[in-house]
N, CA, C and O of each residue as an XYZ file, in Angstrom:
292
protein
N      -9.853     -4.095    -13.649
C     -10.217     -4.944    -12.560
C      -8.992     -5.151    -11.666
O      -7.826     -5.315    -12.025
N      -9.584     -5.103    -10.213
C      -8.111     -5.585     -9.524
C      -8.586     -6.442     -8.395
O      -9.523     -6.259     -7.619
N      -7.637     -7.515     -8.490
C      -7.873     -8.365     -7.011
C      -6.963     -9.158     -6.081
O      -5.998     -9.883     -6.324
N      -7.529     -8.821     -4.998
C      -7.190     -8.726     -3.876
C      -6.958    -10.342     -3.196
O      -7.835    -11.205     -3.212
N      -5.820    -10.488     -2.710
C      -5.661    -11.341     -1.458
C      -4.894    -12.866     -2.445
O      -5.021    -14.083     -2.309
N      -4.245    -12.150     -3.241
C      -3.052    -13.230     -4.373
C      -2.462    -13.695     -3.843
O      -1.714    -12.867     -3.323
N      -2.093    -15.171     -3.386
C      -1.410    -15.099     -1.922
C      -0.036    -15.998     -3.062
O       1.048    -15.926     -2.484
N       0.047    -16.559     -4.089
C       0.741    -17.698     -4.621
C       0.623    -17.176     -6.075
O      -0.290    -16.453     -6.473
N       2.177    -17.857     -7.190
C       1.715    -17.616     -8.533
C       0.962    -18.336     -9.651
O       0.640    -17.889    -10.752
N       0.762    -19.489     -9.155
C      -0.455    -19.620     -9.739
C      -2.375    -19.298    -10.086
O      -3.176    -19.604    -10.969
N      -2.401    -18.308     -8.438
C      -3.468    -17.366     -8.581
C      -3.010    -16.440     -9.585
O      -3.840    -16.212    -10.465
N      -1.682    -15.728     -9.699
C      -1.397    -14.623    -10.149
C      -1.951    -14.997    -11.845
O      -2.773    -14.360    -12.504
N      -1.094    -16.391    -12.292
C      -1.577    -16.565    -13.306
C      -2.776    -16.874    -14.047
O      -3.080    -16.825    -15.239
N      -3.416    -17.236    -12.887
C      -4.917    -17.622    -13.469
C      -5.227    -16.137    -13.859
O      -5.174    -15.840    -15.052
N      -5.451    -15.474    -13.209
C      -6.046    -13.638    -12.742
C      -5.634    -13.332    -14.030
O      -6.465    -13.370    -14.938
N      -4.213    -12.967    -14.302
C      -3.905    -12.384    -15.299
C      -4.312    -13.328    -16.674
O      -4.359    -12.609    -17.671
N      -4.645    -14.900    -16.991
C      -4.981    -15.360    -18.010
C      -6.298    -14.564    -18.396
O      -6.406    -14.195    -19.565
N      -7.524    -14.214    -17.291
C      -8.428    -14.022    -17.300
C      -8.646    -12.070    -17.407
O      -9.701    -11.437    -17.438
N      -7.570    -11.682    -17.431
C      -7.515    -10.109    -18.186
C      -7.571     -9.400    -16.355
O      -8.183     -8.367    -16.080
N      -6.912    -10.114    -15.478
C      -6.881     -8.848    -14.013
C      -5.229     -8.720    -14.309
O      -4.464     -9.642    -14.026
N      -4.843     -7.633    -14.831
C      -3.478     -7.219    -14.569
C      -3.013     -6.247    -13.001
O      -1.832     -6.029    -12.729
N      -4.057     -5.811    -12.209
C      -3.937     -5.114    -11.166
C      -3.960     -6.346    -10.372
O      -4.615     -7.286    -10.821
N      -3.054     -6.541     -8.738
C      -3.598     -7.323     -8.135
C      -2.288     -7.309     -6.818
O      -1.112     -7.044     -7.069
N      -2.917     -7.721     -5.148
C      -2.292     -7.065     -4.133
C      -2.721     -8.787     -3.418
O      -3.673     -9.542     -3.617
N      -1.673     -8.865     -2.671
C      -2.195     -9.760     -1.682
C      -0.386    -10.486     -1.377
O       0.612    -10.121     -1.999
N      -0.408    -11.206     -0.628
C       0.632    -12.133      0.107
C       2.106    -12.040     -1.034
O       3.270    -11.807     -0.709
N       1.623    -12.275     -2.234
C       2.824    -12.893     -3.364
C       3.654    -11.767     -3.364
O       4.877    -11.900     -3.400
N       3.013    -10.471     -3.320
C       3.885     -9.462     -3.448
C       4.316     -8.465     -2.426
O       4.832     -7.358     -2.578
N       4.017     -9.052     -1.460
C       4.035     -8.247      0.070
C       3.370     -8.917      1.093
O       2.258     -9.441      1.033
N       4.345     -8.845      2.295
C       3.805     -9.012      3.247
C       2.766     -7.751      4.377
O       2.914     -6.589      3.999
N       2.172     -7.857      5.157
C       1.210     -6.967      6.229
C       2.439     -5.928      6.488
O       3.586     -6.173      6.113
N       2.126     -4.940      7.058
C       2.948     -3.644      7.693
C       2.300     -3.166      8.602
O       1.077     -3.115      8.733
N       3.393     -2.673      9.491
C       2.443     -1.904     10.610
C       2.823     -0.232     10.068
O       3.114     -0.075      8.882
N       2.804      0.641     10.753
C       2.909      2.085     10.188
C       4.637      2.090     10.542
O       5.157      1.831      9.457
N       5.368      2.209     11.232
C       6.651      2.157     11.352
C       7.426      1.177      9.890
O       8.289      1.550      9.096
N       6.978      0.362      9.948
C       7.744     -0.601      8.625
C       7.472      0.466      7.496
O       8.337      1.123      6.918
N       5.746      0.532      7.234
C       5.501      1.085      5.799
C       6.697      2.564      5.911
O       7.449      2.954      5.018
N       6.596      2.906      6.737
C       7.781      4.502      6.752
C       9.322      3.987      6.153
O      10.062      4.618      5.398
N       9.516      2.792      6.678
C      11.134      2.607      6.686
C      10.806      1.716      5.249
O      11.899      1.565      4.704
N       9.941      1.195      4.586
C       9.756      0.559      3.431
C       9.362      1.655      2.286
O       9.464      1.158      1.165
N       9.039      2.696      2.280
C       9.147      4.204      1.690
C      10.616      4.679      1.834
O      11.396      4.923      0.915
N      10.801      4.747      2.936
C      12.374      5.257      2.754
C      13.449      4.468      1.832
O      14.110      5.141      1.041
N      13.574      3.595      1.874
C      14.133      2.356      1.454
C      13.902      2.506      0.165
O      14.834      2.962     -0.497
N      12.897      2.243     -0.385
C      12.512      2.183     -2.282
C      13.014      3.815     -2.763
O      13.663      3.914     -3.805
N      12.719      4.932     -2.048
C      12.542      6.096     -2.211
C      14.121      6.508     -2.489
O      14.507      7.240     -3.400
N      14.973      5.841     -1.452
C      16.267      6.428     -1.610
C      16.712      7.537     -0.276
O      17.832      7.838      0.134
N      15.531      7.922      0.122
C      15.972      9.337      0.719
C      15.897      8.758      2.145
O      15.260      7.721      2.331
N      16.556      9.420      3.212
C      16.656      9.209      4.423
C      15.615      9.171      5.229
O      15.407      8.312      6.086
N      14.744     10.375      4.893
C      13.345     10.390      5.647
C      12.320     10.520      4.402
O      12.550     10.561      3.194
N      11.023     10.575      5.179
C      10.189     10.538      4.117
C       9.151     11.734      5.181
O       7.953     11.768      4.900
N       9.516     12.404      6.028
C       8.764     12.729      6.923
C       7.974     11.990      8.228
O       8.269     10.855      8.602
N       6.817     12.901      8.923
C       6.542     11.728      9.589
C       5.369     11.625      9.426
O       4.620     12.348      8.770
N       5.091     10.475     10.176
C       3.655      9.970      9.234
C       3.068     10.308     10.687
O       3.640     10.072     11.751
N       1.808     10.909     10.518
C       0.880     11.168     11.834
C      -0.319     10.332     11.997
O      -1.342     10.477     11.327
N      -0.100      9.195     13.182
C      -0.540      7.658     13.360
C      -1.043      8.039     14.869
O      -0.327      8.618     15.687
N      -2.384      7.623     15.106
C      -3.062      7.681     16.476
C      -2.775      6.207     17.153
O      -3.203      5.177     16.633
N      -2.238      6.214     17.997
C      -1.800      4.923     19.127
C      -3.097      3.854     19.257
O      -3.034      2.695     19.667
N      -4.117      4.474     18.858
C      -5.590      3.454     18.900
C      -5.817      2.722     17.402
O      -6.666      1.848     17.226
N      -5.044      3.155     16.500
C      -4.952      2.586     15.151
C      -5.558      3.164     13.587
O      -6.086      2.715     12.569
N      -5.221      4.095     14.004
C      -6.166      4.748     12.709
C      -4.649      6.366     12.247
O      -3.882      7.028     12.947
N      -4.932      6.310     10.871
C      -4.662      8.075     10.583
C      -5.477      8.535     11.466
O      -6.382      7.907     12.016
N      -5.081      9.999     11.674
C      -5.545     11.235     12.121
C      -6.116     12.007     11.016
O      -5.374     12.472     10.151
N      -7.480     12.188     10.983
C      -7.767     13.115      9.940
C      -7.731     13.649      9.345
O      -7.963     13.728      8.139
N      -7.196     14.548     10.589
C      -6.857     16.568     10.858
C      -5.783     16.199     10.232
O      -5.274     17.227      9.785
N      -5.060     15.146      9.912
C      -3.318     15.473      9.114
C      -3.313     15.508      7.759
O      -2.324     15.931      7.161
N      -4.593     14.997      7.006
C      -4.638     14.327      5.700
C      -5.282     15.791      5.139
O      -5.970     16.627      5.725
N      -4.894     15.755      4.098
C      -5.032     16.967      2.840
C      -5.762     16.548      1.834
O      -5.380     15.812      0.925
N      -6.961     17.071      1.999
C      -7.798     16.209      0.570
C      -7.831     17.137     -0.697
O      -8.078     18.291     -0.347
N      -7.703     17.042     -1.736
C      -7.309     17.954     -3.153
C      -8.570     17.567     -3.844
O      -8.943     16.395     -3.909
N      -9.201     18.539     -4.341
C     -10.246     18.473     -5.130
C      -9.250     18.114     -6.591
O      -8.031     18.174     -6.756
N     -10.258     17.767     -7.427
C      -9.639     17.438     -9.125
C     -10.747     18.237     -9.886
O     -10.644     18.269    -11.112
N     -11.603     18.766     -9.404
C     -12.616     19.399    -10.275
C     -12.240     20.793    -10.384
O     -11.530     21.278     -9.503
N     -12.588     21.412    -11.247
C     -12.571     23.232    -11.666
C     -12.753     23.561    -10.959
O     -12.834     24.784    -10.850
């Protein structure tokens, strides 16, 4: 189970008393725009670049950039 929108640690602790060990929201991060998340990859990663990320000015990925991998035979 995972949930969303933990903003404080006493949600964290309730969640996890109640068996959610997955969980995303405020306590452990703040919002990003696509420029931060790049320089917040670089940063944890170590490495200078991480490449570039291909971001449409209207707010969305670009499709055509994303690589989808099957997992089946």
């Amino acid at each position: 189970m995972f949930a969303d929108g933990v903003e404080n640690q006493v949600q964290r602790d309730l969640l996890h008393k109640h068996g959610v060990h997955y969980a995303q929201g405020r306590l452990f991060g703040q919002p990003m725009n696509i420029q931060q998340l790049q320089a917040f990859i670089e940063q944890r990663s170590g490495h200078t670049s991480v490449g570039s990320l291909d971001y449409q000015a209207v707010g969305g990925f670009n499709a055509g950039s994303l690589t989808s991998r099957s997992t089946s035979p």
